[in-house]
DSSP file (Angstrom, degrees, kcal/mol; ACC not computed):
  #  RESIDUE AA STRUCTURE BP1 BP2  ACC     N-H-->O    O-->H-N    N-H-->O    O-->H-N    TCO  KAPPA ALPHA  PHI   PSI    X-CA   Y-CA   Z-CA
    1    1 A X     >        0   0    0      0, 0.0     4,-2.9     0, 0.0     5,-0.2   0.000 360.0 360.0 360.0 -45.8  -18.9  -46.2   -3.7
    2    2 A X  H  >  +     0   0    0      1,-0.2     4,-2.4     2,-0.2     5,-0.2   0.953 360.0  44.3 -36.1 -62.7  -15.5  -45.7   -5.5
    3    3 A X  H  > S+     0   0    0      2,-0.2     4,-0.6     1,-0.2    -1,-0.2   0.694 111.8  56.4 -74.6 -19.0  -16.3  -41.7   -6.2
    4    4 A X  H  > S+     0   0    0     -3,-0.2     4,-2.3     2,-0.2     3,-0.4   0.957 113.5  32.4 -58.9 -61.7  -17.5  -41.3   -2.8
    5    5 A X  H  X S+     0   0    0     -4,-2.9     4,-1.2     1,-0.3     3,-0.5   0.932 115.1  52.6 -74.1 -28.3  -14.5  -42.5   -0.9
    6    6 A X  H  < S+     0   0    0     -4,-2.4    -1,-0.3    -5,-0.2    -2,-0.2   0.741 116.7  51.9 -95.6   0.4  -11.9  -41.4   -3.1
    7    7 A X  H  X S+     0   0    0     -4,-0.6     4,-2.0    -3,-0.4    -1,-0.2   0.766 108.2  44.9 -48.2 -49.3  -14.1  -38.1   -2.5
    8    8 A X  H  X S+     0   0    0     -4,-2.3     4,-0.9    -3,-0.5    -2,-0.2   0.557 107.6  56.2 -82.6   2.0  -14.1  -38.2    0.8
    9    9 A X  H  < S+     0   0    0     -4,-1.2    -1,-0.2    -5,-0.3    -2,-0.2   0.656 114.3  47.3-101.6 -15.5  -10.0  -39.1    1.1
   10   10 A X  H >> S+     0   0    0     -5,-0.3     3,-4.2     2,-0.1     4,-1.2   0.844 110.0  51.0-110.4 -68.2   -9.6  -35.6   -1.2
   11   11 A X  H 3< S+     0   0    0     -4,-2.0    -2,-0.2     1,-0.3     4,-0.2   0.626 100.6  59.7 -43.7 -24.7  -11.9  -33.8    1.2
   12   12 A X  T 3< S+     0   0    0     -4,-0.9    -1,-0.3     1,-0.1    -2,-0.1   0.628 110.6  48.5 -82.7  -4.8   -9.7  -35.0    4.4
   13   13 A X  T X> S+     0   0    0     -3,-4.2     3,-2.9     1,-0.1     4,-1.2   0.553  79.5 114.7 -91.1 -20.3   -6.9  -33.0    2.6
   14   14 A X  H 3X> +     0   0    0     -4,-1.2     4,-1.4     1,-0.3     5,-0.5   0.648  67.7  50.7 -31.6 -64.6   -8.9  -30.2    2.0
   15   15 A X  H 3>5S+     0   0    0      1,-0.3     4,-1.5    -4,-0.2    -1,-0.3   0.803 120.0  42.4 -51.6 -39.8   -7.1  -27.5    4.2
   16   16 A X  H <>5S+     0   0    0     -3,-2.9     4,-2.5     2,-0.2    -1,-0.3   0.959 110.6  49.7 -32.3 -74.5   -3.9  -28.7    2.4
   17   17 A X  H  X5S+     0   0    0     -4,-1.2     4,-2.1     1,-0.3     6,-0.2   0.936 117.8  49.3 -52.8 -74.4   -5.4  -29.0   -1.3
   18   18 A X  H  X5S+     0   0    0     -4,-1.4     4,-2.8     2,-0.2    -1,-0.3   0.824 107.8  54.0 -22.6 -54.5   -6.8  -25.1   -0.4
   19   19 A X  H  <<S+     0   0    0     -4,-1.5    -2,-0.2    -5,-0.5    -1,-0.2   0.984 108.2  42.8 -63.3 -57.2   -3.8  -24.0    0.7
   20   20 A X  H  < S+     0   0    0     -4,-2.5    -2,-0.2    -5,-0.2    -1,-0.2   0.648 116.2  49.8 -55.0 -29.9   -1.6  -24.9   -2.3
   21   21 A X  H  < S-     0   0    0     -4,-2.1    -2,-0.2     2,-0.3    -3,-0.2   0.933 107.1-132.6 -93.1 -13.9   -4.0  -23.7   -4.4
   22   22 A X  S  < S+     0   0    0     -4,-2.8     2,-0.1     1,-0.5    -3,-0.1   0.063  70.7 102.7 114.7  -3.8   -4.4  -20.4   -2.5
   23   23 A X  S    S-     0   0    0     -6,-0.2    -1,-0.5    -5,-0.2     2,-0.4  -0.452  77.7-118.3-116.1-162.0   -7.9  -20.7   -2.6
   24   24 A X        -     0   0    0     -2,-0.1     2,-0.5    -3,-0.1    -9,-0.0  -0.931  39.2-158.6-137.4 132.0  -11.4  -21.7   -0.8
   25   25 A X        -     0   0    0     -2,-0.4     2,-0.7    15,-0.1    15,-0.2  -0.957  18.9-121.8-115.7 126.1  -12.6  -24.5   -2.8
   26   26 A X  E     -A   39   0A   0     13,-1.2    13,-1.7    -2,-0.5     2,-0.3  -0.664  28.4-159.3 -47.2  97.8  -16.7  -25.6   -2.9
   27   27 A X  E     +A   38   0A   0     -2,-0.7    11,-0.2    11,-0.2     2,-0.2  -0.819  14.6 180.0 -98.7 128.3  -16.4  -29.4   -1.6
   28   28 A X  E     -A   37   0A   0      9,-2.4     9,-1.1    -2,-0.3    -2,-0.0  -0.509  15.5-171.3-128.0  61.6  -19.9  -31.0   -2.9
   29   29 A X        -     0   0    0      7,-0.2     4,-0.2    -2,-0.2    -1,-0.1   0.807  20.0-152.2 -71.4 -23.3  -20.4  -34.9   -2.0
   30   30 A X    >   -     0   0    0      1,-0.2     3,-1.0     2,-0.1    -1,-0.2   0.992  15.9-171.0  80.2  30.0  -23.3  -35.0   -4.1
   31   31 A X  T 3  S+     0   0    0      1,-0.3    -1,-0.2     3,-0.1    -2,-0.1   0.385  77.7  40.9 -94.1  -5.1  -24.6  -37.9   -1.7
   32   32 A X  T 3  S+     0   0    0      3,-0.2    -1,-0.3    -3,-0.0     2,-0.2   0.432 112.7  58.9-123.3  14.4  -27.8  -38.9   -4.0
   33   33 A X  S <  S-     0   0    0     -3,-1.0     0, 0.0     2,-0.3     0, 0.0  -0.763  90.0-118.8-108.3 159.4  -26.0  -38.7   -7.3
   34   34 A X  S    S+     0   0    0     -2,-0.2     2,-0.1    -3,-0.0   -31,-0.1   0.728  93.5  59.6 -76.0  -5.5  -22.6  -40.9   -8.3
   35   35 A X        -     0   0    0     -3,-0.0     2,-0.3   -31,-0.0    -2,-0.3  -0.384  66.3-161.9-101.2-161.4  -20.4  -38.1   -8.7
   36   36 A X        -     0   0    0     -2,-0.1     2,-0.3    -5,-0.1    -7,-0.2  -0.971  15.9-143.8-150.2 160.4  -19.4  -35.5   -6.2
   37   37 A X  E     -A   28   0A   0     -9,-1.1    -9,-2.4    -2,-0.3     2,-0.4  -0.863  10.1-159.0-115.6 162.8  -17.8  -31.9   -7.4
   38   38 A X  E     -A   27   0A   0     -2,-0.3   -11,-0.2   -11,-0.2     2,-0.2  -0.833  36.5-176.1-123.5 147.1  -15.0  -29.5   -5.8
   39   39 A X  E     -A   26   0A   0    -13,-1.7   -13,-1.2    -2,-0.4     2,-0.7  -0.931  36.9-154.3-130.7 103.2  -15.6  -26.5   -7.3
   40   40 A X        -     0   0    0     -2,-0.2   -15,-0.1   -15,-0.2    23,-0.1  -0.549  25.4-169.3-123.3  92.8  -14.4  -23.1   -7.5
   41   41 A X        +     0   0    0     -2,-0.7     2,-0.4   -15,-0.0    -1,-0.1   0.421  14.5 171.7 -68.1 158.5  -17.0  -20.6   -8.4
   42   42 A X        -     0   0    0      2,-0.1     2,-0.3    14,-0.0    14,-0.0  -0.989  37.9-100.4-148.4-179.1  -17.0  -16.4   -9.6
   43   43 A X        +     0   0    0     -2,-0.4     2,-0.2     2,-0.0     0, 0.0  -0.702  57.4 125.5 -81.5 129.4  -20.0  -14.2  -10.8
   44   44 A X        -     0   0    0     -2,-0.3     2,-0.2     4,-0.0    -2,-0.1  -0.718  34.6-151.6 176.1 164.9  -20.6  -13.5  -14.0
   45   45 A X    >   -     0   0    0     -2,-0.2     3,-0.8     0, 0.0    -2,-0.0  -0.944  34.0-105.7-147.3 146.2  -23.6  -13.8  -16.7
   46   46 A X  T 3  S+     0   0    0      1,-0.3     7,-0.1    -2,-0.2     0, 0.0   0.380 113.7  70.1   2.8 -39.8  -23.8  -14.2  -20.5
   47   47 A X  T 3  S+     0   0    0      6,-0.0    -1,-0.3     3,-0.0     2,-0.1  -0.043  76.7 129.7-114.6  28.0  -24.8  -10.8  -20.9
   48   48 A X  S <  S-     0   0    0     -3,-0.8    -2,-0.0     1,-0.1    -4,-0.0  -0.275  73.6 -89.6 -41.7 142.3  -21.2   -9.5  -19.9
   49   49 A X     >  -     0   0    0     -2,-0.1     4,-2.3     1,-0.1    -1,-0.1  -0.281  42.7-115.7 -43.1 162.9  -19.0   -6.9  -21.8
   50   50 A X  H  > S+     0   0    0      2,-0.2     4,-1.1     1,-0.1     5,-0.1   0.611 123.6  56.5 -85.2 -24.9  -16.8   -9.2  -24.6
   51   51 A X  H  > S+     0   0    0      2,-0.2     4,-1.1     3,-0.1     3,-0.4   0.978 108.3  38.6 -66.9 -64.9  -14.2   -7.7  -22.3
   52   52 A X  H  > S+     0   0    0      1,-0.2     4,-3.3     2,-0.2    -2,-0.2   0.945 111.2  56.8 -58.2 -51.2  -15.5   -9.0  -19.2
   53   53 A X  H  < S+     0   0    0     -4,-2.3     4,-0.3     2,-0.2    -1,-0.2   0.941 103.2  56.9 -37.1 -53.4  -16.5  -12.3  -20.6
   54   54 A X  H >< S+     0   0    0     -4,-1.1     3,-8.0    -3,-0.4     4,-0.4   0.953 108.1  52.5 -21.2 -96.6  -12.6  -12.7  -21.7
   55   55 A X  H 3X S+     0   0    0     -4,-1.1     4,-3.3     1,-0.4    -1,-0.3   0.713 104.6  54.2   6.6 -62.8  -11.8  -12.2  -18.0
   56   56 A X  T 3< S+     0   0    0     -4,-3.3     4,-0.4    -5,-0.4    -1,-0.4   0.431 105.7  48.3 -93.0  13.6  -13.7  -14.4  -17.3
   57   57 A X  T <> S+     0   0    0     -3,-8.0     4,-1.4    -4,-0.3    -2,-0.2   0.717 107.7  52.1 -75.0 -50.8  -12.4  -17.0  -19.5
   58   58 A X  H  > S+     0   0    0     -4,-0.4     4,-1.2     2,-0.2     5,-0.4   0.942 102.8  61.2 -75.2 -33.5   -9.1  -16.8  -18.6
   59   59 A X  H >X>S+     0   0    0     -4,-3.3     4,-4.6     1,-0.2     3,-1.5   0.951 104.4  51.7  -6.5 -71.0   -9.9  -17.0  -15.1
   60   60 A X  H 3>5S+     0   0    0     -4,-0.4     4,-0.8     1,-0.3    -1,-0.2   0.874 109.1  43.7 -80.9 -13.5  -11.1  -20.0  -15.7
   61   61 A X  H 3<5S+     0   0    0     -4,-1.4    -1,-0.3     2,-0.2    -2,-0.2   0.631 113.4  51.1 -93.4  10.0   -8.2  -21.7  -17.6
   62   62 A X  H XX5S+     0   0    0     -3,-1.5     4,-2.0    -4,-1.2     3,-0.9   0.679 112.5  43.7 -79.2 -46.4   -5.7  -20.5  -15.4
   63   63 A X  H 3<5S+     0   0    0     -4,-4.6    -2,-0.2    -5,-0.4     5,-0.2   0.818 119.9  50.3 -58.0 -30.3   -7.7  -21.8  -12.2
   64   64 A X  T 3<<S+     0   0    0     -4,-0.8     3,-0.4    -5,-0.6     4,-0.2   0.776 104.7  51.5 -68.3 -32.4   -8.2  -24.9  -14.5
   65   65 A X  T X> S+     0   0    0     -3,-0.9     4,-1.7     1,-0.2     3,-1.5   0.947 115.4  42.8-102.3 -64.4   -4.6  -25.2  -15.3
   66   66 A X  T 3< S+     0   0    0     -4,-2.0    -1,-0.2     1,-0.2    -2,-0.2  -0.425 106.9  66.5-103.7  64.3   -3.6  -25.1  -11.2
   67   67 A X  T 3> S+     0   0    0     -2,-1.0     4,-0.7    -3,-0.4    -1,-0.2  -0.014 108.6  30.7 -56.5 -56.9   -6.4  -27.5  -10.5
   68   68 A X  H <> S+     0   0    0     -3,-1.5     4,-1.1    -4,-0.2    -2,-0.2   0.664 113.6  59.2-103.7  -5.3   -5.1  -30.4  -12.3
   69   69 A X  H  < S+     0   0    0     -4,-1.7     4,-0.2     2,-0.2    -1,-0.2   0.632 123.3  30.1 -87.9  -5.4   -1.3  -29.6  -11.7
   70   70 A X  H  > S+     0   0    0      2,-0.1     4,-0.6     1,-0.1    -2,-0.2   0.759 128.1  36.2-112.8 -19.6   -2.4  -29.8   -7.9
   71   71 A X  H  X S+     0   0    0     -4,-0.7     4,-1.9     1,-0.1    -2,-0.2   0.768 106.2  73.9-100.9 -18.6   -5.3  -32.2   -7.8
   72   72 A X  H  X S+     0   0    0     -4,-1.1     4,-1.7     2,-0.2     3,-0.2   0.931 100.8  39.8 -93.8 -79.2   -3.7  -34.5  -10.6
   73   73 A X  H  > S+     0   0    0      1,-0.2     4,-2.0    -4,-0.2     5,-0.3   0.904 111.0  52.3 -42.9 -82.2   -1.1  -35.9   -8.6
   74   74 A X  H  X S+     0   0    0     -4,-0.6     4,-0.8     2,-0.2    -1,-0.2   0.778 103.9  58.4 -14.8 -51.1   -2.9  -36.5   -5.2
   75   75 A X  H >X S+     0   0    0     -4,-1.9     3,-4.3    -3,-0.2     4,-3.3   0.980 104.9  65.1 -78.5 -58.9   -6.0  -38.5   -6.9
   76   76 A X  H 3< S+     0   0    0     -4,-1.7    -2,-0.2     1,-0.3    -1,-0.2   0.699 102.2  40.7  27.1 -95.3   -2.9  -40.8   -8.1
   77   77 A X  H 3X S+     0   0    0     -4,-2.0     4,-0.8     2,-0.2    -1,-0.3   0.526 107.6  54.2 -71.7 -20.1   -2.1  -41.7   -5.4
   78   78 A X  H <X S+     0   0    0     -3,-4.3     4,-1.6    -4,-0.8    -2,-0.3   0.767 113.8  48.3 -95.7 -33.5   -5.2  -42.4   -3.8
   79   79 A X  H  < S+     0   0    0     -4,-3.3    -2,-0.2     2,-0.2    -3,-0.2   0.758 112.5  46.2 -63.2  -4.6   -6.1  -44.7   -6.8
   80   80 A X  H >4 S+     0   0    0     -5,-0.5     3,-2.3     1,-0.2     4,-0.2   0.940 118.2  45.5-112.8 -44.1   -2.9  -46.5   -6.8
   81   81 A X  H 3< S+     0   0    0     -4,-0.8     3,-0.3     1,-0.3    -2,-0.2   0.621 113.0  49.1 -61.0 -29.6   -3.3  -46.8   -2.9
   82   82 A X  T 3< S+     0   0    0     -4,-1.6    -1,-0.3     1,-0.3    -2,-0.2   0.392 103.7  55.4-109.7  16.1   -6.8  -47.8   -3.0
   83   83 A X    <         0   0    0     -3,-2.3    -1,-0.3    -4,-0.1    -2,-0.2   0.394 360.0 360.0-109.4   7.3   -6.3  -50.6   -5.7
   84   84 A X              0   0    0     -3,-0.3    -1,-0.1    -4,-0.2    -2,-0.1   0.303 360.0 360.0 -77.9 360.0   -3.5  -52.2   -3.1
């Protein structure tokens, strides 16, 4: 019940959260499992060039890196708010 709401309380931000990061984020509640994801997906398969894999690596630790510097904060604050 915890990961749900404090799901849905990031998901009422969404146009915000999106904005700041400058992207369109997959919101996923995930409604028979306990977690839920936001997500932010690209293309790519295994059987990439070692150049294109790369690519596609840093992608994803730079999106990773201003992910948690934006989302970090925010969940914060809804834990600290929602243990009050």
């Amino acid at each position: 019940d915890q990961n749900k709401t404090l799901f849905d309380q990031l998901l009422a931000q969404k146009t915000e959260i999106e904005n700041e990061l400058g992207k369109e984020l997959s919101w996923e509640r995930l409604d028979d499992r306990r977690a839920s994801r936001i997500a932010l997906y690209r293309s790519g398969s295994i059987t990439m060039s070692a150049e294109q894999l790369e690519e596609i690596r840093e992608w994803a630790v730079q999106n990773l890196f201003e992910f948690r510097k934006i989302l970090n904060p925010i969940v914060q604050a809804l834990v600290s708010h929602n243990s009050d």
